[in-house]
N, C-alpha and C positions, 0 to 999 in steps of 0.2 A: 494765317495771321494771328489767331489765338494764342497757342505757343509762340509765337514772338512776341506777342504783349503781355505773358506772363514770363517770359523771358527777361526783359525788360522791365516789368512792374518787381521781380525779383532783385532786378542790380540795382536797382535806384530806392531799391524798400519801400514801392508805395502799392497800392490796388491798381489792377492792370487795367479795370474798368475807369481811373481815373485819367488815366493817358488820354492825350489828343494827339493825335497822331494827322497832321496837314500832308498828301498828299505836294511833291513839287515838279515841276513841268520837268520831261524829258531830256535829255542831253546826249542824243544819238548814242544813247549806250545800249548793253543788255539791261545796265541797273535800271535799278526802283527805287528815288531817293524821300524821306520824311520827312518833315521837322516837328519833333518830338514837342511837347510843351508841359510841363513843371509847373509846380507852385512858385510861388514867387518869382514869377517871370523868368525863367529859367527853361534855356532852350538848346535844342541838341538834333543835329542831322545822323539818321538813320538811314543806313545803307542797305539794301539786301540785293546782292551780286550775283550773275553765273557761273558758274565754277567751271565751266566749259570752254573759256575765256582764260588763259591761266593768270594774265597777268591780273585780274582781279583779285585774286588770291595773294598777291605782292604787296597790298598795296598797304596793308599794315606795318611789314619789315620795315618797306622805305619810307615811309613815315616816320616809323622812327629813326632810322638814319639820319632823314634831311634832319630835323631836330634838333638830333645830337650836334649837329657841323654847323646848326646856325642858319639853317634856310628859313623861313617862315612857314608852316604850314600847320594846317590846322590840328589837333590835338587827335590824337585816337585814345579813346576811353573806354571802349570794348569791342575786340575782335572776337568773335565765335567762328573759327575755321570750318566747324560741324553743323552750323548754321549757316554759312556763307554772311552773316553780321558784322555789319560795324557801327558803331555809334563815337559819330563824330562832333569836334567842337565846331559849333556855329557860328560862323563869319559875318556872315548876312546876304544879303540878297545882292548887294552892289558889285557890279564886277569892272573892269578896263575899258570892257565892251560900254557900259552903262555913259560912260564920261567921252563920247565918240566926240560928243557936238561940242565941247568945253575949248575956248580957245587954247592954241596949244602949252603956251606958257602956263596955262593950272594944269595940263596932262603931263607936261616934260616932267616934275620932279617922280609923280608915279612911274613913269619908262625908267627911271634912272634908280627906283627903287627897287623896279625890276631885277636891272643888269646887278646891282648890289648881293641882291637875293643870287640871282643862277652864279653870279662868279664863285660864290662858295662852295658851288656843287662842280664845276668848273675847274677849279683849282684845286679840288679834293685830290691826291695824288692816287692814279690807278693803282698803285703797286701796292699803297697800302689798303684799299679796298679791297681789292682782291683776296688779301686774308683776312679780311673779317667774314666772310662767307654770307655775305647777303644777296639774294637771290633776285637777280632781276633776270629780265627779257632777253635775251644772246644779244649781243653787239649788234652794232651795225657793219656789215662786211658786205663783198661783192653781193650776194643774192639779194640780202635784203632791199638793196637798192634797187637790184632788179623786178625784186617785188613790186616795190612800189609803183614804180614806170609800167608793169605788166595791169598794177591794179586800175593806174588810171587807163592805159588804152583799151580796156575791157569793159570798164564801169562810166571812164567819159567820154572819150572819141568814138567807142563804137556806142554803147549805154545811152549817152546824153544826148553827141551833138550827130551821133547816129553817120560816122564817116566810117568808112575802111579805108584802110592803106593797102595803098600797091604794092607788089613785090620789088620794086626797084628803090620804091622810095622806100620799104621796111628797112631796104637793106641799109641805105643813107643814115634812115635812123635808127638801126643797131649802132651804125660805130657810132652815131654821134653819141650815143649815149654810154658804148663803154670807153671812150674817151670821158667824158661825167663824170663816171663810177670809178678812173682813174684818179684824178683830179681830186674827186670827193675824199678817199683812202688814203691822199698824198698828205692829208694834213692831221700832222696828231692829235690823235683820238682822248676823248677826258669824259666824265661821266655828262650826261646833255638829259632834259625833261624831256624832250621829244614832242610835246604837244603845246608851246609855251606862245599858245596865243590870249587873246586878250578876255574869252570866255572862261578861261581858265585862271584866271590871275583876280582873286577877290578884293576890294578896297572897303578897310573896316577903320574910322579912327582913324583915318590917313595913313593907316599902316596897309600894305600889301601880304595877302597870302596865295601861296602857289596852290591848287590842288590841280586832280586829272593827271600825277605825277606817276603812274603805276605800269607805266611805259619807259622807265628812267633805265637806259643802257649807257653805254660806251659807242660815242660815236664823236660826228666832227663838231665843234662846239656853232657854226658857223650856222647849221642845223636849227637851234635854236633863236640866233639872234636873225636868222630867215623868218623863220614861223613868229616872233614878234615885228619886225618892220615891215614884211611885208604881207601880213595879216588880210586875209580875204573882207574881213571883219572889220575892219577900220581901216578910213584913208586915210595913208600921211604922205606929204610933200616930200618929194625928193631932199631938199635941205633937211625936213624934221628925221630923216631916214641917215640924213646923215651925222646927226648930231646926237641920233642915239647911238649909231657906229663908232663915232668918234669917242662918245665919252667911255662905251665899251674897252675899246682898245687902251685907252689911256691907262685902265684900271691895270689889264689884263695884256702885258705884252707877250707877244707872239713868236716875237722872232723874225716879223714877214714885215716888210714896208706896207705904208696903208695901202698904196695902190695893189701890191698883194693880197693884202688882207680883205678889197674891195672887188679883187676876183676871185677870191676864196668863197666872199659873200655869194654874189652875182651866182657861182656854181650850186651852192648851197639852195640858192631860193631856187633856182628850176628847178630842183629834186624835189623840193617841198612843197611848191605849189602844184606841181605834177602831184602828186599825195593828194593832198586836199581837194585837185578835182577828182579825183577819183575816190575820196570819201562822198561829197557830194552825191555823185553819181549813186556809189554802193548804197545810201543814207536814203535819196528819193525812191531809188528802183526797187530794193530789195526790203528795204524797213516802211516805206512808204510816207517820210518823212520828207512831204513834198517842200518843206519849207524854208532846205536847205539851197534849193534853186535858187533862190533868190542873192545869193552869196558868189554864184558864179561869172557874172559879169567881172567883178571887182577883181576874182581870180584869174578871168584871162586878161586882163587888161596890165594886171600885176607879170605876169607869166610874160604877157608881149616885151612891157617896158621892158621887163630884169634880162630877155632873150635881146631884146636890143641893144642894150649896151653892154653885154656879155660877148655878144657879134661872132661867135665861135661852134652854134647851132642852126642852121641857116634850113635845114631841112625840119626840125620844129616847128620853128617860129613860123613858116610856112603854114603848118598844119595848125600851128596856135591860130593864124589868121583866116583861115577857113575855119576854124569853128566860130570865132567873133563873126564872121558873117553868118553863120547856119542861127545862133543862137541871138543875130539882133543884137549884139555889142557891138558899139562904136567906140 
């Protein structure tokens, strides 16, 4: 920590013993985040990452990327790649999450600030990305999905709600899910944040910032506006779910009629919330970060509806519904 705070006491030209360096709470990462504090009130989040992780090592590039195209996010003012360093602009402490209990009409203009912000990343055309050579995470394609389904059955059905599957039923839910992973690849792919939930989405000045964006590939956009409506993290009513759908599409046409576009969704959010219980799971068992449990009710409950009116998983939603009982969701 000495060499980081002479590090640092060097880029900003002050004595390194004058730094206050605040400690801030965890965020199921490897990182260790700071808030730097200055004279004259003047404040800066310090980053120091694992490099073991690569996508941490990204997260500088795509920063400046989203930037450049108009995403909002927060400023990077010093990478040190040989440090594993970043000193970041400060947003503030408010996030999406923070404004859970606000009736929805003050929440709606921030979702809608949201879809504002990802449409530009969204609509960035791949082809021209592509030659600009900026380095993200490999797409999302057939394994990856399979990953994610492997991580949750590992880390939540067998991990969490502690069930195994039969061999007859595995086999049920093999195809159902590469039938999913059909389905998911059927819709053209455009660059997605991949983690665009509401902890990740800061609210400064009524302006929004994206950050946790260091997972930014090529995948289905559908992905995204999953991970925000149907947010383990915050309930929203079936109507507020679909009025941030709707005003999405509106921006951003598809190609697909809504009712398409509403089973592109519906496919999207099982892959994603299958994710997220399996971060959960990974996040208590392995990091010991018992206090992401408390986020899994909300998740299989999300998981039931979305498999229920999806009606095309029947051997899931089975297994969704034995875990709500194992784990005391109703």
């Amino acid at each position: 920590m000495i060499r980081i705070l002479t590090i640092l006491g060097d880029f900003f030209g002050t004595d390194p013993e004058s730094l206050n360096m605040e400690p801030l709470p965890r965020r199921g990462s490897e990182r260790i985040f700071f808030r730097l504090s200055l004279e004259e009130e003047r404040t800066f989040i310090v980053v120091l990452y694992d490099p073991s992780r690569t996508e941490n090592s990204l997260y500088a590039e795509i920063a400046h990327f989203l930037g450049r195209i108009g995403v909002p996010v927060p400023k990077v003012f010093l990478y040190l790649e040989e440090e594993n360093l970043l000193v970041l602009e400060d947003v503030g402490n408010r996030d999406l999450y923070s404004l859970r209990d606000l009736p929805w009409e003050d929440r709606k203009p921030f979702y809608e600030k949201v879809l504002l912000a990802i449409l530009k990343l969204h609509r960035y055309p791949l082809s021209i990305f592509q030659e600009e050579n900026v380095k993200t995470a490999p797409p999302f394609d057939r394994r990856l999905y399979e990953w994610e389904r492997e991580y949750f059955i590992e880390n939540f059905l067998k991990g969490i709600a502690s069930l195994e599957v039969e061999e007859s039923s595995f086999m049920e839910l093999t195809e159902e899910f590469e039938k999913l992973t059909t389905d998911l690849l059927s819709v053209p792919p455009c660059l997605i944040h991949r983690d665009l939930q509401s902890q990740n989405i800061m609210v400064r000045d009524e302006k929004i910032y994206l950050i946790d964006f260091q997972g930014m590939r090529a995948g289905n956009p559908f992905y995204d506006i999953a991970s925000l409506i149907y947010d383990p993290y915050v309930r929203l009513s079936e109507e507020e779910r679909e009025q941030v759908l709707d005003f999405y599409l509106a921006e951003r046409p598809l190609g697909f009629s809504f009712e398409e576009s509403r089973r592109a969704l519906y496919k999207a959010s099982i892959q994603r919330l299958m994710q997220a219980l399996g971060a959960f799971g990974f996040l208590a068992r392995n990091k010991g970060l018992k206090e992401f449990l408390i986020y899994v009710p909300q998740a299989l409950r999300n998981l039931y509806h979305v498999l229920s009116l999806d009606g095309q998983m029947p051997k899931l939603k089975e297994l969704v519904l034995t875990c709500m009982s194992r784990c005391g969701v109703n």
